[in-house]
C-alpha positions in Angstrom: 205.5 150.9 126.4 207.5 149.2 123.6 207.9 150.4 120.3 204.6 148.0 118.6 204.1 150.5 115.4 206.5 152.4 113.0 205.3 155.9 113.3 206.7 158.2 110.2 207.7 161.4 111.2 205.0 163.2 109.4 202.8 161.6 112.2 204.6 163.7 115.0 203.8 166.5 112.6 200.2 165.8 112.7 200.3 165.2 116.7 202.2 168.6 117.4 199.3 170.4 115.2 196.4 168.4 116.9 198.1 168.9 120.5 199.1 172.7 119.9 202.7 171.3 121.0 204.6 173.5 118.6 207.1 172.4 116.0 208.7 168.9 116.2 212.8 169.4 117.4 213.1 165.5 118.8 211.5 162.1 118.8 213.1 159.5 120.3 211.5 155.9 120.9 210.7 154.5 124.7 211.6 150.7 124.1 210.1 149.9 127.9 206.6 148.6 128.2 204.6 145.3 126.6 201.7 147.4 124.8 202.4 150.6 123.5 204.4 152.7 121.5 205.8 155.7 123.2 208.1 158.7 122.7 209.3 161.3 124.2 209.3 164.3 121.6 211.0 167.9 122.1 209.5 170.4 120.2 209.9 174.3 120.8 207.3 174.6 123.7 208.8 171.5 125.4 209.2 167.9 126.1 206.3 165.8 125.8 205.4 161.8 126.9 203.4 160.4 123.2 201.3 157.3 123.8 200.6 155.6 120.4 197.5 152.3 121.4 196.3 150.0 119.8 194.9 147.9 122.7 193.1 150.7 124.6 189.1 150.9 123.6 187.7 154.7 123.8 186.1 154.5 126.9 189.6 153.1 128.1 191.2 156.2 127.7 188.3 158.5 128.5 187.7 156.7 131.7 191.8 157.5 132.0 191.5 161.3 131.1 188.4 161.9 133.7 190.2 160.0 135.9 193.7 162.2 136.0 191.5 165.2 135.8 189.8 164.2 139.1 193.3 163.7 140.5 194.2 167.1 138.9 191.0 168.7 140.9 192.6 167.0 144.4 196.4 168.4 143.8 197.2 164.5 143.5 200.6 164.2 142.0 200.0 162.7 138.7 200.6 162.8 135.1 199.0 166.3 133.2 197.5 165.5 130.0 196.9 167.6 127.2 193.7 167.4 125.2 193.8 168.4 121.5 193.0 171.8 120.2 189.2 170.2 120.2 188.8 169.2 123.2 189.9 165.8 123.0 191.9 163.5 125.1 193.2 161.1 121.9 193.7 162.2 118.4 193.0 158.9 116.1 196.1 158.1 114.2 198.1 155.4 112.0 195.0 152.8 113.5 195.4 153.3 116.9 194.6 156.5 119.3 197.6 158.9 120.4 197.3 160.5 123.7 199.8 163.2 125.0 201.5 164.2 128.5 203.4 166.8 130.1 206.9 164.9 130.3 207.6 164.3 134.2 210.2 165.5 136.0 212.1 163.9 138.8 213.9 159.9 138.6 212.9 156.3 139.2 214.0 154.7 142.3 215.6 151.1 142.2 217.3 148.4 144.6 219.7 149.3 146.7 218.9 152.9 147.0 215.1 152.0 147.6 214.9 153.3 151.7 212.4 152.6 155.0 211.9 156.4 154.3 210.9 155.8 150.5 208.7 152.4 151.2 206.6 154.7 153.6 206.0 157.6 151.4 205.2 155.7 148.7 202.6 153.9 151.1 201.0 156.7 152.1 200.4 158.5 148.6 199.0 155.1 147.7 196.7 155.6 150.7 196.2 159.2 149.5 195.4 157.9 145.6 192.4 155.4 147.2 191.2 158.2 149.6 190.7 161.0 147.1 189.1 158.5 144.3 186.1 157.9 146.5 184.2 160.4 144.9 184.8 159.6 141.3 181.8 158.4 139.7 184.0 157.1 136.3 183.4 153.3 135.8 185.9 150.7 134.4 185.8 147.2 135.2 189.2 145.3 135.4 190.3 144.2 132.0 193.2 141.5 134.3 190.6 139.5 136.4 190.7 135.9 137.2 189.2 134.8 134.4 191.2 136.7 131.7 194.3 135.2 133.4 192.8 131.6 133.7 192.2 132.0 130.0 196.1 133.3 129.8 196.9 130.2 131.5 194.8 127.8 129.9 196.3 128.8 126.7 200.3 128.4 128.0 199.2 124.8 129.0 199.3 124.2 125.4 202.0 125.7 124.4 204.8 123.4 122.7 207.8 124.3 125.2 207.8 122.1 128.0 208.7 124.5 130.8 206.2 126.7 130.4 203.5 124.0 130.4 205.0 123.3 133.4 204.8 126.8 134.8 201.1 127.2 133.6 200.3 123.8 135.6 201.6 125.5 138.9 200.2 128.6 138.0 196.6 127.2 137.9 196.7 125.9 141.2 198.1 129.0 142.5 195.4 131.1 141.2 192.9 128.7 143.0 194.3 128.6 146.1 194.5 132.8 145.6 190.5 132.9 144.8 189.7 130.7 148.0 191.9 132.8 149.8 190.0 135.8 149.4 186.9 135.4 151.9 184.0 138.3 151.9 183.4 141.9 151.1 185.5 144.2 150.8 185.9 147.7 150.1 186.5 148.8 146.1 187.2 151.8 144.3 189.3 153.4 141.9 192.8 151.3 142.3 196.2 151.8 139.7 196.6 148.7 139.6 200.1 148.4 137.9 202.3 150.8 140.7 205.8 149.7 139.7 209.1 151.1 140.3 209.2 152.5 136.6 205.2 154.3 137.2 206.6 156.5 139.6 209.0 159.7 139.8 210.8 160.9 142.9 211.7 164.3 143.4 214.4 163.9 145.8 213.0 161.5 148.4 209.3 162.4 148.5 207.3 161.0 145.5 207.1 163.2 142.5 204.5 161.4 140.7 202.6 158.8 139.7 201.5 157.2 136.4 200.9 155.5 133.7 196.9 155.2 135.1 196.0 152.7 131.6 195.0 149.6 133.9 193.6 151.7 136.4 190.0 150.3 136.8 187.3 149.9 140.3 188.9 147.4 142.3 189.0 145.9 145.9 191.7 148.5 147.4 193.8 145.7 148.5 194.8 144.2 145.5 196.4 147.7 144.9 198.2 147.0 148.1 199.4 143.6 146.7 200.3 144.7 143.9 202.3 147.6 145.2 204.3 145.7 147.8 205.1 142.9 145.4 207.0 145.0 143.2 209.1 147.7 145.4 209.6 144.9 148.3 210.7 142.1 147.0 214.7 141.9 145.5 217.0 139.1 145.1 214.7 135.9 145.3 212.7 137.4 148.7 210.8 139.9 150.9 212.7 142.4 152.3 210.5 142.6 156.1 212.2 146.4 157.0 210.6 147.6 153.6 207.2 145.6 153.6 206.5 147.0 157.0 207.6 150.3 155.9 205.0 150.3 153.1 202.2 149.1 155.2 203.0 151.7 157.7 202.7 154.6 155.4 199.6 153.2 154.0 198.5 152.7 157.2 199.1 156.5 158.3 196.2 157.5 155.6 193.9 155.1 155.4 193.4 152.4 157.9 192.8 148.5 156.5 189.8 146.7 157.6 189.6 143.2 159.1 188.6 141.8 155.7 191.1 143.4 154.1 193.9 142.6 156.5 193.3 139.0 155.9 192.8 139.1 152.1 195.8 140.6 151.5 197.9 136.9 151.4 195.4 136.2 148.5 195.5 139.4 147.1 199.4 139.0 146.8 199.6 135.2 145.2 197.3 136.4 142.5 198.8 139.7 142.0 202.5 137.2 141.5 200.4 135.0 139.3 198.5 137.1 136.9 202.1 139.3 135.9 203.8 136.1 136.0 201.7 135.1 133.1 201.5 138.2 131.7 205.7 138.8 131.3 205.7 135.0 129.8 203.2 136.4 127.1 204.1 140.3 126.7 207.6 139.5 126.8 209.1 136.4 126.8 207.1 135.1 123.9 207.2 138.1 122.4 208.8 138.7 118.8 210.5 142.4 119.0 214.0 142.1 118.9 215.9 143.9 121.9 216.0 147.1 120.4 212.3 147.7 120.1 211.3 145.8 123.6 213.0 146.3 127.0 212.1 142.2 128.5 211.3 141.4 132.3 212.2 138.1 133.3 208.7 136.3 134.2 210.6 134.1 136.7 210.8 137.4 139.3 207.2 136.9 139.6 207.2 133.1 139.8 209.4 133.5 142.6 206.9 135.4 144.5 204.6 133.1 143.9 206.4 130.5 145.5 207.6 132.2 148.4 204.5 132.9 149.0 203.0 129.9 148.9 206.1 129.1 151.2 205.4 131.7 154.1 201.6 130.8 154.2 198.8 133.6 155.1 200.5 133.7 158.6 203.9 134.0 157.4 202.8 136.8 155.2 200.7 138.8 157.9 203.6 138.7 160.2 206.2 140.1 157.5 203.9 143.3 156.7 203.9 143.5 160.7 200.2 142.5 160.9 
């Protein structure tokens, strides 16, 4: 969600027009994100999210619209998007595709004032966002598998600073030791796949919304879980054990985890550390924006989880989620 392309203003003109959002009072840049350029425009009928791509195919952000309508149909809390006065959920513009939201109310939640209470909630929606999924029939394979981030890796071993070779060594083992680590079958559906802190609004202390659904894609459920956990429970160079357990828990409330899925979790988490530990080093640490246009995130957060990981072990790991 950084600010990639220029857009004149007569483009927010054109968007307004195609959207039916009224006339243009406000645009004001969103300089968080790695792949898009976003703004948050007022116009007389409201405040609206904009969501200028040029990384998303079509079918990317069709398979995105049917999704959040499915979600619509189950009263999940998620993002409302608005489809042009055609019927269409992108308008072509400026060479990439604009798509438009119903700006969300409610905050973000960080560290310290993450709760327990919070972890729990958030658990249990997630549980709620893989339960009521089932029955969508959309398909999109994910775009951030192992081989996609091998190839991410494979390309950092090359690169001319020294500690990131480095990095991208370790990284390679830890993505093989994450692969063996996950043994069998397990179930798969429609995850998120990219749950952090700043994809969700709390209305109070109950969850408000989630979204940002771009990498959403059919995944085993339990990556989703990884994912999750390693980004709201971990602060400070560790786990936090009162809020891991928490999340679990609230998952746990909605949707119970099956055998395989209880011990793939520990392999599930190690890639889930690797594969955004990559990605920060390319989306933002090697990026060109200056600060103005690109909010950065630190890649070492995620190679910290990685190695404390690799530290605690599967057993280490089972016993922190109070498995």
């Amino acid at each position: 969600m950084a600010v990639h392309t220029a857009l004149p203003p007569e483009a927010f003109e054109r968007v307004a027009e195609a959207f039916g959002l009224g006339t243009v009072r406000e645009v004001t840049p969103i300089p968080q994100g790695s792949i898009n350029t976003n703004h948050r425009v007022e116009t007389q009928r409201g405040r609206y999210f904009v969501r200028h791509t040029t990384a998303r195919s079509a079918e990317d952000l069709r398979f995105e619209a049917a999704l959040l309508a499915h979600l619509a149909a189950y009263r999940f809390p998620g993002p409302v998007q608005l489809a042009t006065r055609d019927g269409a959920p992108f308008l072509e513009l400026e060479g990439g595709r604009v798509s438009v939201f119903r700006w969300l109310p409610g905050e973000e939640l960080r560290h310290p004032a993450l709760t327990p209470d919070h972890l729990e909630r958030l658990g249990a929606e997630l549980a709620k966002l893989h339960r009521d999924t089932q029955s969508f029939t959309g398909t999109r394979e994910n775009p951030y598998g192992p081989e996609t981030v091998r190839g991410w890796l494979e390309g950092l071993a090359t690169h001319p600073d020294a500690e990131l070779v480095s990095v991208a060594r370790e990284l390679e083992g830890d993505l093989a030791r994450a692969q063996a680590a996950r043994q069998g079958l397990e179930p798969r559906g429609v995850i998120h796949a990219d749950l952090f802190m700043d994809n969700v609004k709390w209305l109070g202390d109950r969850v408000g919304a989630f979204f940002d659904f771009e990498m959403a894609c059919r995944e085993d459920y339990g990556l989703d879980v990884a994912i999750t956990l390693n980004a709201w429970c971990f602060e400070g160079g560790r786990y936090l054990p009162e809020l891991c357990a928490a999340f679990i828990r609230g998952y746990l409330d909605v949707r119970p985890l099956s055998s395989v899925e209880r011990a793939n979790l520990f392999g599930h988490a190690l890639y889930g550390a690797v594969r955004f530990t990559a990605s920060r080093i390319r989306d933002y640490h090697l990026s060109p924006l200056p600060a103005d246009k690109l909010v950065r995130k630190d890649y070492r957060t995620y190679l910290q989880r990685a190695r404390a990981l690799k530290a605690m072990g599967p057993e280490g790991f089972a016993a922190l989620l109070g498995l």
